[in-house]
N, CA, C and O atoms as CSV, one atom per row, in Angstrom:
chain,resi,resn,atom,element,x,y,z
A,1,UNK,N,N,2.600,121.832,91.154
A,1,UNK,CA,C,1.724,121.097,92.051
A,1,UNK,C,C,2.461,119.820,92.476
A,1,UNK,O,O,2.977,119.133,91.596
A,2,UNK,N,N,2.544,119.463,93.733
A,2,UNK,CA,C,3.210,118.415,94.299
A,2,UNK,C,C,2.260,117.320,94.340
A,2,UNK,O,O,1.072,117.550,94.115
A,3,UNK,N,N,2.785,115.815,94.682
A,3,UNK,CA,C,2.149,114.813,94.175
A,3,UNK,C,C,0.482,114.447,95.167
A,3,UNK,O,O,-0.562,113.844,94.920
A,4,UNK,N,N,1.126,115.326,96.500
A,4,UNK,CA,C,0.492,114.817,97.400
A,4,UNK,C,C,-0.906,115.894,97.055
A,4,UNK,O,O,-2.064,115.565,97.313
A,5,UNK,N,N,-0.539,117.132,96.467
A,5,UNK,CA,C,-1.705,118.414,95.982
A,5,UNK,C,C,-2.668,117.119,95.285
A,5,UNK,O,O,-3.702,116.576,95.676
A,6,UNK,N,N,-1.975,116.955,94.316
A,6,UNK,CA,C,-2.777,116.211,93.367
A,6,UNK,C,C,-3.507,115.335,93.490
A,6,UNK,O,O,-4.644,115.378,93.019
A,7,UNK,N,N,-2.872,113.949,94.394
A,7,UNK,CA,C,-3.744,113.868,94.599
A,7,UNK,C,C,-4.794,113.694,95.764
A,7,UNK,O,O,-5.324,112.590,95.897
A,8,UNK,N,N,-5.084,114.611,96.519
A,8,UNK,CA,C,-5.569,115.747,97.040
A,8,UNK,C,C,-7.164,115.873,96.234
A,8,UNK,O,O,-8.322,115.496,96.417
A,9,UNK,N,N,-6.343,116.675,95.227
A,9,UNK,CA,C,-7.509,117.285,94.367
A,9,UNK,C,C,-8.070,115.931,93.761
A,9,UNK,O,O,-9.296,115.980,93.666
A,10,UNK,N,N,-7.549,114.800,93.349
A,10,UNK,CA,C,-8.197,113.887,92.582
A,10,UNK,C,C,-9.233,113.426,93.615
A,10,UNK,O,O,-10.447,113.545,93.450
A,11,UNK,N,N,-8.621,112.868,94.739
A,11,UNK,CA,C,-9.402,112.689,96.100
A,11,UNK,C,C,-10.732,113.306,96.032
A,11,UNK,O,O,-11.778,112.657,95.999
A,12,UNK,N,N,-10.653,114.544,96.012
A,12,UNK,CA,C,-11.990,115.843,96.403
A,12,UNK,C,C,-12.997,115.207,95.111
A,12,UNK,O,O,-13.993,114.501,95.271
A,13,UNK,N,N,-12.480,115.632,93.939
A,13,UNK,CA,C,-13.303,115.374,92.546
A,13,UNK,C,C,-14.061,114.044,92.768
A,13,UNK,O,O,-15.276,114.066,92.967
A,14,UNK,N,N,-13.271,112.732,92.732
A,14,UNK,CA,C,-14.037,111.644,93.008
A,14,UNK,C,C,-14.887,111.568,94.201
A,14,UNK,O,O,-15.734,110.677,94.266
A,15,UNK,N,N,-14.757,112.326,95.049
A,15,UNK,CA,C,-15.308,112.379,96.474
A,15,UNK,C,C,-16.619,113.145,95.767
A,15,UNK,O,O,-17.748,112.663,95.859
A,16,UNK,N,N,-16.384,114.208,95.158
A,16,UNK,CA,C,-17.694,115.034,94.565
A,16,UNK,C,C,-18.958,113.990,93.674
A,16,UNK,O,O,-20.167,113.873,93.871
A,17,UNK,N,N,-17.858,113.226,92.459
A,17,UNK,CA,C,-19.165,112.168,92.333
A,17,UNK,C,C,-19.944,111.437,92.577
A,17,UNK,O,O,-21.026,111.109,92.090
A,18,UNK,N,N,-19.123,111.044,93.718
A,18,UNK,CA,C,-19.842,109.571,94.675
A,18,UNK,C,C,-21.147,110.538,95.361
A,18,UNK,O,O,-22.318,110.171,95.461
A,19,UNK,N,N,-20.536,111.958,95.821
A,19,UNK,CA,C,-21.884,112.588,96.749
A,19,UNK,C,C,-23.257,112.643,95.049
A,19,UNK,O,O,-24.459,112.376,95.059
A,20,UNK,N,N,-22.654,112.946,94.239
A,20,UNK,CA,C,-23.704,113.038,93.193
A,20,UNK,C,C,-24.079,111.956,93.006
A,20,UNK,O,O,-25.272,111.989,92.704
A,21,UNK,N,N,-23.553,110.643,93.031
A,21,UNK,CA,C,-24.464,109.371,92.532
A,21,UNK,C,C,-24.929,108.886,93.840
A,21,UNK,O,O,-25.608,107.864,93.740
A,22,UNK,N,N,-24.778,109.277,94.917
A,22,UNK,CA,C,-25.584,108.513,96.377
A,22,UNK,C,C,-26.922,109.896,96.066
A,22,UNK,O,O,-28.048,109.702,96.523
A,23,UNK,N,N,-26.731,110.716,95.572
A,23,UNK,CA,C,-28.057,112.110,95.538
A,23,UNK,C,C,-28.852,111.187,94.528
A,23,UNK,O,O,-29.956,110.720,94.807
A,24,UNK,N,N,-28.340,111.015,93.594
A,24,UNK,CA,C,-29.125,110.622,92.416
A,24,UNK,C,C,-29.508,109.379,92.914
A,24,UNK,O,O,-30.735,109.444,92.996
A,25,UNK,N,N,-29.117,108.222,93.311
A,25,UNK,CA,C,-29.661,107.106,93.800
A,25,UNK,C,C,-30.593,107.213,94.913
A,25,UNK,O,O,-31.369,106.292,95.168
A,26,UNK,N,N,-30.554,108.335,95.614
A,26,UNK,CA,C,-31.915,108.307,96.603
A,26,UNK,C,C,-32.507,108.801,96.519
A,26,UNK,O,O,-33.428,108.739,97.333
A,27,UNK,N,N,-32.556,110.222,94.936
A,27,UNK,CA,C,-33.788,110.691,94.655
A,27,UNK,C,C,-34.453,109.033,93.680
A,27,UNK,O,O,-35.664,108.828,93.758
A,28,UNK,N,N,-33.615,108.057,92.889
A,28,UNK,CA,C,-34.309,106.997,92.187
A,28,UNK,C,C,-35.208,105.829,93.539
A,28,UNK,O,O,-36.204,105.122,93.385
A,29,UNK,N,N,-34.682,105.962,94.301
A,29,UNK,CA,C,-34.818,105.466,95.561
A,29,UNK,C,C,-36.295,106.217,96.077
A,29,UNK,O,O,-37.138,105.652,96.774
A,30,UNK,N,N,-36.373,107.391,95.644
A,30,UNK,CA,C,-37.770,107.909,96.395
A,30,UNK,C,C,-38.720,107.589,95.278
A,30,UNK,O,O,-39.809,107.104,95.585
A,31,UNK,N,N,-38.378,107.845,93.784
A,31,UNK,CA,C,-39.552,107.682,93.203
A,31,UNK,C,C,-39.996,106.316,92.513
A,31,UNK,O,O,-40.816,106.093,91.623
A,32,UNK,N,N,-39.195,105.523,93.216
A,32,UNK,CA,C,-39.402,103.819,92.915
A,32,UNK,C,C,-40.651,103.559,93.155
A,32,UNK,O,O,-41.175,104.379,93.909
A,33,UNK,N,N,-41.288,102.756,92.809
A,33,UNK,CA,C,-42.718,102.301,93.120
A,33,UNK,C,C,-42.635,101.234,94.432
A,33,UNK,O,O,-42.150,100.120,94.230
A,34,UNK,N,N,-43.025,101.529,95.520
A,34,UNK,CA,C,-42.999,100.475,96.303
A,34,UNK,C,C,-43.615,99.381,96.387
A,34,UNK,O,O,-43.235,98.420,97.057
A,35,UNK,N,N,-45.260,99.469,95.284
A,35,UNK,CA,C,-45.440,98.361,95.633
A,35,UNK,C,C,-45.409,97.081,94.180
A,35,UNK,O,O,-46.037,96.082,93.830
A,36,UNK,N,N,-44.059,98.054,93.638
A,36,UNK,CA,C,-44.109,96.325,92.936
A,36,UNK,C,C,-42.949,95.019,93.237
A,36,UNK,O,O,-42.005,95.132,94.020
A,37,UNK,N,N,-43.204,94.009,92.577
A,37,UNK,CA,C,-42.456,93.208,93.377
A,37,UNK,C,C,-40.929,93.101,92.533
A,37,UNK,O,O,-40.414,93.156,91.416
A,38,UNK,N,N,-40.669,92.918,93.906
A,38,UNK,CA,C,-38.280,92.924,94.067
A,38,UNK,C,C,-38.189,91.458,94.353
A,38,UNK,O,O,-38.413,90.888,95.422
A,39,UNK,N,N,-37.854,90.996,93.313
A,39,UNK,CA,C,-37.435,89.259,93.838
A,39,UNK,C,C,-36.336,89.224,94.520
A,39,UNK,O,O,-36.073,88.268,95.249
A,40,UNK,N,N,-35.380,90.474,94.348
A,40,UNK,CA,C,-34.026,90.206,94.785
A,40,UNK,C,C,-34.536,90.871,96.091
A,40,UNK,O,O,-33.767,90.350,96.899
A,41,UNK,N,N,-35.676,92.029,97.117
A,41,UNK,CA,C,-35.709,92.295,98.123
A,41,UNK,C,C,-36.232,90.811,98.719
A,41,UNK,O,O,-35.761,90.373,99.769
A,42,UNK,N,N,-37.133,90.164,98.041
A,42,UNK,CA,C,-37.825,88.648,98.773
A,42,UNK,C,C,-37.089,87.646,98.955
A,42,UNK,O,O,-37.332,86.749,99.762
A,43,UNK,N,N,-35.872,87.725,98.030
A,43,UNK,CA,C,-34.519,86.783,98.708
A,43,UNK,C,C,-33.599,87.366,99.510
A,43,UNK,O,O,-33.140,86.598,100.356
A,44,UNK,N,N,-33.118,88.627,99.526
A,44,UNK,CA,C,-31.487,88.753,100.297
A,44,UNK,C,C,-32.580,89.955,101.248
A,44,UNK,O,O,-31.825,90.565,102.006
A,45,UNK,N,N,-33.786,90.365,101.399
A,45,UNK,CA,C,-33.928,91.093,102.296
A,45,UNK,C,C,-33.762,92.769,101.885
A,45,UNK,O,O,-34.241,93.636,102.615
A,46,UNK,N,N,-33.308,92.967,101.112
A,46,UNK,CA,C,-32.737,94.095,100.827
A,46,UNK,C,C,-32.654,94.726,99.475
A,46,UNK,O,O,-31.581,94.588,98.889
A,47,UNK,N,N,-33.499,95.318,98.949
A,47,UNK,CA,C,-33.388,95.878,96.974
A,47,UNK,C,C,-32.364,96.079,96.592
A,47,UNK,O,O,-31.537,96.566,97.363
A,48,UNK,N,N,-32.007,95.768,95.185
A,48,UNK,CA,C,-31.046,96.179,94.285
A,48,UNK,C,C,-30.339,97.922,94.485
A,48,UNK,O,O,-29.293,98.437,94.091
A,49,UNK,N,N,-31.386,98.377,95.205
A,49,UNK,CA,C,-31.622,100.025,94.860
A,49,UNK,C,C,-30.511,100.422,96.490
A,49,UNK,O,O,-29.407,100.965,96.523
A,50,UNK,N,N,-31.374,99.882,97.671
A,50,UNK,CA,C,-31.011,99.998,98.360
A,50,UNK,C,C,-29.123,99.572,98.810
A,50,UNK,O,O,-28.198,100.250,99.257
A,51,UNK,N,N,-29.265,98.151,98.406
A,51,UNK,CA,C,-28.289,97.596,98.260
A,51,UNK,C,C,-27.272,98.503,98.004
A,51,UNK,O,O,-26.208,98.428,98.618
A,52,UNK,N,N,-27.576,99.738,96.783
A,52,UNK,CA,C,-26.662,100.892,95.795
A,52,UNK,C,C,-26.000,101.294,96.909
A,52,UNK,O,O,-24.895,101.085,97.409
A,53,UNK,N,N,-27.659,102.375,97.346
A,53,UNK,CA,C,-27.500,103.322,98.251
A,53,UNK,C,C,-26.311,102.838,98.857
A,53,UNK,O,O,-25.220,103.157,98.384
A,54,UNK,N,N,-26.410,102.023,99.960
A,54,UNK,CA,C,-25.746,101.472,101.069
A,54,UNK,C,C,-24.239,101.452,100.361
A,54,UNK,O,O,-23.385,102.277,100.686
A,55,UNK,N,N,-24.111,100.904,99.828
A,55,UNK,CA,C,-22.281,100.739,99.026
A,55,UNK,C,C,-21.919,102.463,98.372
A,55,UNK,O,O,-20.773,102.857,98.591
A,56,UNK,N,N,-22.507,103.060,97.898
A,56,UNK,CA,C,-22.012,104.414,97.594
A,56,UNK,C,C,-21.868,105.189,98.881
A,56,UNK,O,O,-21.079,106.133,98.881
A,57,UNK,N,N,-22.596,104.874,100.068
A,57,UNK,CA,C,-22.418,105.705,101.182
A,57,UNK,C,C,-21.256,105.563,101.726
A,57,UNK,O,O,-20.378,106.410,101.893
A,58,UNK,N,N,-21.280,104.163,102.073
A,58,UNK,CA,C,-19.709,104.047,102.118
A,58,UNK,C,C,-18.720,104.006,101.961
A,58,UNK,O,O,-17.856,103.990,102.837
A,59,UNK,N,N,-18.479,103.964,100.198
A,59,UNK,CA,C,-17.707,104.936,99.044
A,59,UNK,C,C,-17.058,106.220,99.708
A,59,UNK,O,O,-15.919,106.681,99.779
A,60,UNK,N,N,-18.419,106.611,100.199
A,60,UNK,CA,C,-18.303,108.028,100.359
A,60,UNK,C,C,-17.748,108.612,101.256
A,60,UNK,O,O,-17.156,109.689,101.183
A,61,UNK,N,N,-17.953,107.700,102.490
A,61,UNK,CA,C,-16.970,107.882,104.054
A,61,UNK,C,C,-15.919,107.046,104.090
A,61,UNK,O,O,-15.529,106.556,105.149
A,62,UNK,N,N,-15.208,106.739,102.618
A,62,UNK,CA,C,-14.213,106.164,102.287
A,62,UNK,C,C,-13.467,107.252,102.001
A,62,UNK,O,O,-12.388,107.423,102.568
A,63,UNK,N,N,-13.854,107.949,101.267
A,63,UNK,CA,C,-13.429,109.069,100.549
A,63,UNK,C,C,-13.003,110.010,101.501
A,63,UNK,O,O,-11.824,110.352,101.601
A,64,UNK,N,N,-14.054,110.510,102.313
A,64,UNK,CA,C,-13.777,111.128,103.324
A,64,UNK,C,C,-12.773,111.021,104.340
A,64,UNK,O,O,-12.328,112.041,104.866
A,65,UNK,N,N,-12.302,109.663,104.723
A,65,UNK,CA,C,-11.082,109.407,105.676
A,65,UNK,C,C,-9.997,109.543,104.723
A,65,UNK,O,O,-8.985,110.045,105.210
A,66,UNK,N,N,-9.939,109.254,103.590
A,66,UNK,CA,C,-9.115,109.042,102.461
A,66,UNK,C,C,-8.622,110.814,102.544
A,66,UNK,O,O,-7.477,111.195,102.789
A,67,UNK,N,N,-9.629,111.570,102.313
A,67,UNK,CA,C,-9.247,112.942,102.220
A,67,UNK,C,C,-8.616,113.183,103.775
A,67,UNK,O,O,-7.406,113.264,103.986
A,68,UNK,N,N,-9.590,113.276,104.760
A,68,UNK,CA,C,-8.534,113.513,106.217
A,68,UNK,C,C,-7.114,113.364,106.442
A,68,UNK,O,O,-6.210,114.022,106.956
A,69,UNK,N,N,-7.325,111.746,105.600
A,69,UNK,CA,C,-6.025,111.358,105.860
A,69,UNK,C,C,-4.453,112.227,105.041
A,69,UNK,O,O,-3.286,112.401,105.393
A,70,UNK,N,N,-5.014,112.464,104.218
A,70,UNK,CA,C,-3.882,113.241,103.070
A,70,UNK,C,C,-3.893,114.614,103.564
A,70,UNK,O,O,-2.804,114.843,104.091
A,71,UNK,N,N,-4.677,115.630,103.611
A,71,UNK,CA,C,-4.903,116.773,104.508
A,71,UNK,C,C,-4.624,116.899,106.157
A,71,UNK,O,O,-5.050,117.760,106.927
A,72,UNK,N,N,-3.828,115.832,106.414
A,72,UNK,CA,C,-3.011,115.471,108.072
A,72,UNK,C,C,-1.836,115.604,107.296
A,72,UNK,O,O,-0.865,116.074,107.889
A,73,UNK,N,N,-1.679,115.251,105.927
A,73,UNK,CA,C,-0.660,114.978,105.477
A,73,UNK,C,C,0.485,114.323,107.117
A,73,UNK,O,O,1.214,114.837,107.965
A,74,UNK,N,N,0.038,113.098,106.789
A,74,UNK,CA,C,1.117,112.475,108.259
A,74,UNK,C,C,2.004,111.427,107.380
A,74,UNK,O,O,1.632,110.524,106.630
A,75,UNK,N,N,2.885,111.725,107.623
A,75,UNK,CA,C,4.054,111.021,106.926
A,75,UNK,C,C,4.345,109.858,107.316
A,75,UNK,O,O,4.878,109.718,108.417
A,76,UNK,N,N,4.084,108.843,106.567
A,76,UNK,CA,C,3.954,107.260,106.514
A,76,UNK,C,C,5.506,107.061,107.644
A,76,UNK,O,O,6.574,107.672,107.680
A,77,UNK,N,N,4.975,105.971,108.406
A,77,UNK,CA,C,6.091,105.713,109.298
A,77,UNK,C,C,6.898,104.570,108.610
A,77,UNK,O,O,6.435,103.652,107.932
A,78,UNK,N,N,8.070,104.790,108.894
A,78,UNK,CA,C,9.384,103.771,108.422
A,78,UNK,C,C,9.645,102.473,109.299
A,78,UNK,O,O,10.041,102.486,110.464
A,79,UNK,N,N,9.297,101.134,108.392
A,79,UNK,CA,C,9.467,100.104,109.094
A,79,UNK,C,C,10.552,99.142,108.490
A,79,UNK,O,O,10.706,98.913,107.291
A,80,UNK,N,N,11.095,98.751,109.272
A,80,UNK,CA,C,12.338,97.708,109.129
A,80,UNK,C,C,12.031,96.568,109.351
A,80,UNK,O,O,11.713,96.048,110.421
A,81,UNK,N,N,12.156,95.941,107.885
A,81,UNK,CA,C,11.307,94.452,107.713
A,81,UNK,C,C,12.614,93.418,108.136
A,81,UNK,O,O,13.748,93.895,108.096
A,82,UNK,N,N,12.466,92.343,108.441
A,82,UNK,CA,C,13.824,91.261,108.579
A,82,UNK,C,C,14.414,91.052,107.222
A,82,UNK,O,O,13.820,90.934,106.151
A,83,UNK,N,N,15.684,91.028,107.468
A,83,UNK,CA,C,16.186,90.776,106.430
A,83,UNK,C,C,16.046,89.628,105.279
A,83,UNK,O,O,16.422,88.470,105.462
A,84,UNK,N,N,15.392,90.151,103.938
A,84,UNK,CA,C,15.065,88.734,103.462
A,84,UNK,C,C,15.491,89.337,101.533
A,84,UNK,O,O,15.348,90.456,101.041
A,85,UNK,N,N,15.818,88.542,101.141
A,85,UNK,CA,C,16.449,88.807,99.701
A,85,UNK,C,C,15.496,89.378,99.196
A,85,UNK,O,O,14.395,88.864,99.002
A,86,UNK,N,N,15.836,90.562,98.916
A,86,UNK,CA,C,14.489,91.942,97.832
A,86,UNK,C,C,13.931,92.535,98.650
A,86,UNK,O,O,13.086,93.310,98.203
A,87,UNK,N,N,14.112,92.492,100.403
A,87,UNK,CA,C,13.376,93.325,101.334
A,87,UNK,C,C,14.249,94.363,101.988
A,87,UNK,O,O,15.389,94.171,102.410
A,88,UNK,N,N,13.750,95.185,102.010
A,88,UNK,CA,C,14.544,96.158,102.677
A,88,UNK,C,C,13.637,96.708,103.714
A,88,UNK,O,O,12.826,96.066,104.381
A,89,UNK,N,N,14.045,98.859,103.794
A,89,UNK,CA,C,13.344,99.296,104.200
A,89,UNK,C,C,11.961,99.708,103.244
A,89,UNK,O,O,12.160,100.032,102.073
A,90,UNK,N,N,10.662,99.685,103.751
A,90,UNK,CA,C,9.195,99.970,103.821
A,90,UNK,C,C,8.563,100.685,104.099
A,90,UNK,O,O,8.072,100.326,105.169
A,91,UNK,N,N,8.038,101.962,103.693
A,91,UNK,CA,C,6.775,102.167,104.325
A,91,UNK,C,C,5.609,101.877,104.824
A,91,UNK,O,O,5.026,100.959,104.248
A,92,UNK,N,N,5.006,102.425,105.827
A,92,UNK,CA,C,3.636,101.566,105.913
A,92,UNK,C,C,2.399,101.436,105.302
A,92,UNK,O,O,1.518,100.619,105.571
A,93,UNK,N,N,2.406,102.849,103.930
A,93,UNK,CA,C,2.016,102.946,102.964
A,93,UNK,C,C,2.068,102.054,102.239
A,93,UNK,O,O,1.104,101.360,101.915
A,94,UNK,N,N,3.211,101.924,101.862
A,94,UNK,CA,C,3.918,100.489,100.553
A,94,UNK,C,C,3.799,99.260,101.125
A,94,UNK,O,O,3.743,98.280,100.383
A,95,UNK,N,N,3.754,99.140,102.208
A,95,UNK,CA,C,3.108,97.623,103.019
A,95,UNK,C,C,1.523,97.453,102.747
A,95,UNK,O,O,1.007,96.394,102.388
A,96,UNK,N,N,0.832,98.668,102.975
A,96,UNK,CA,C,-0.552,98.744,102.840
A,96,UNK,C,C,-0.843,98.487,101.305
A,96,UNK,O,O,-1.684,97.631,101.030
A,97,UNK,N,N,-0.248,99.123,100.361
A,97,UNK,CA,C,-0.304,98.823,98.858
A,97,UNK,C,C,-0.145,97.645,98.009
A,97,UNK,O,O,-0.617,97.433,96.892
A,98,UNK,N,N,0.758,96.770,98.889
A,98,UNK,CA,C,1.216,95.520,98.483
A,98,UNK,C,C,0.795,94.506,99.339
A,98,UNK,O,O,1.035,93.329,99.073
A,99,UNK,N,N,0.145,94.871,100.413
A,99,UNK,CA,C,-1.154,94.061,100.708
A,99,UNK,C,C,-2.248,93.991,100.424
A,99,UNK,O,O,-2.927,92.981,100.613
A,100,UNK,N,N,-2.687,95.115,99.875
A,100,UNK,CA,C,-4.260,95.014,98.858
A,100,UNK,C,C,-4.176,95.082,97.262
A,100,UNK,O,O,-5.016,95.522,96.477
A,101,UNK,N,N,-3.227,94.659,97.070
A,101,UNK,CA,C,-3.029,94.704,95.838
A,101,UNK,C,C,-3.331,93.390,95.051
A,101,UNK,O,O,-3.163,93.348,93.832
């Protein structure tokens, strides 16, 4: 299995939990009681619960470009940084990595 299979497959698996904990958070989401009181909905507007929802969804269409992107399998383009002591050539991968890092 090559590195990019792998992770591939790690991609899919974590992609599989996030769809199971956004399921499970909006079946907890349906059988919440609505009418008791959310101090945190009466300050920021928005429940703890919901709040979830909302961040796992987008987990999730994280995941999803994340997978597109590896299944294009498009081969990181080669950039030529200026010459500076310890810099060379880069990917735009390894630029992206060592900017969110």
């Amino acid at each position: 299995m090559t590195d990019s299979e792998r992770i591939l497959n790690e991609l899919k698996a974590a992609r599989e939990r996030a769809a199971a904990l956004v399921a499970a958070l909006r079946e907890s989401q349906q059988r919440s009681d609505p009418s008791s009181r959310d101090i945190f909905k009466q300050v920021a507007g928005q429940s703890s619960l919901e709040r979830s929802v909302a961040t796992a969804v987008r987990a999730l269409e994280s995941y999803d470009r994340l997978i597109e992107e590896q299944e294009g399998s498009h081969a990181p383009a080669v950039v030529t940084l200026p010459r500076s002591p310890g810099i060379g050539r880069m990917t735009v991968a390894a630029l992206y990595s060592g900017r969110t890092a």
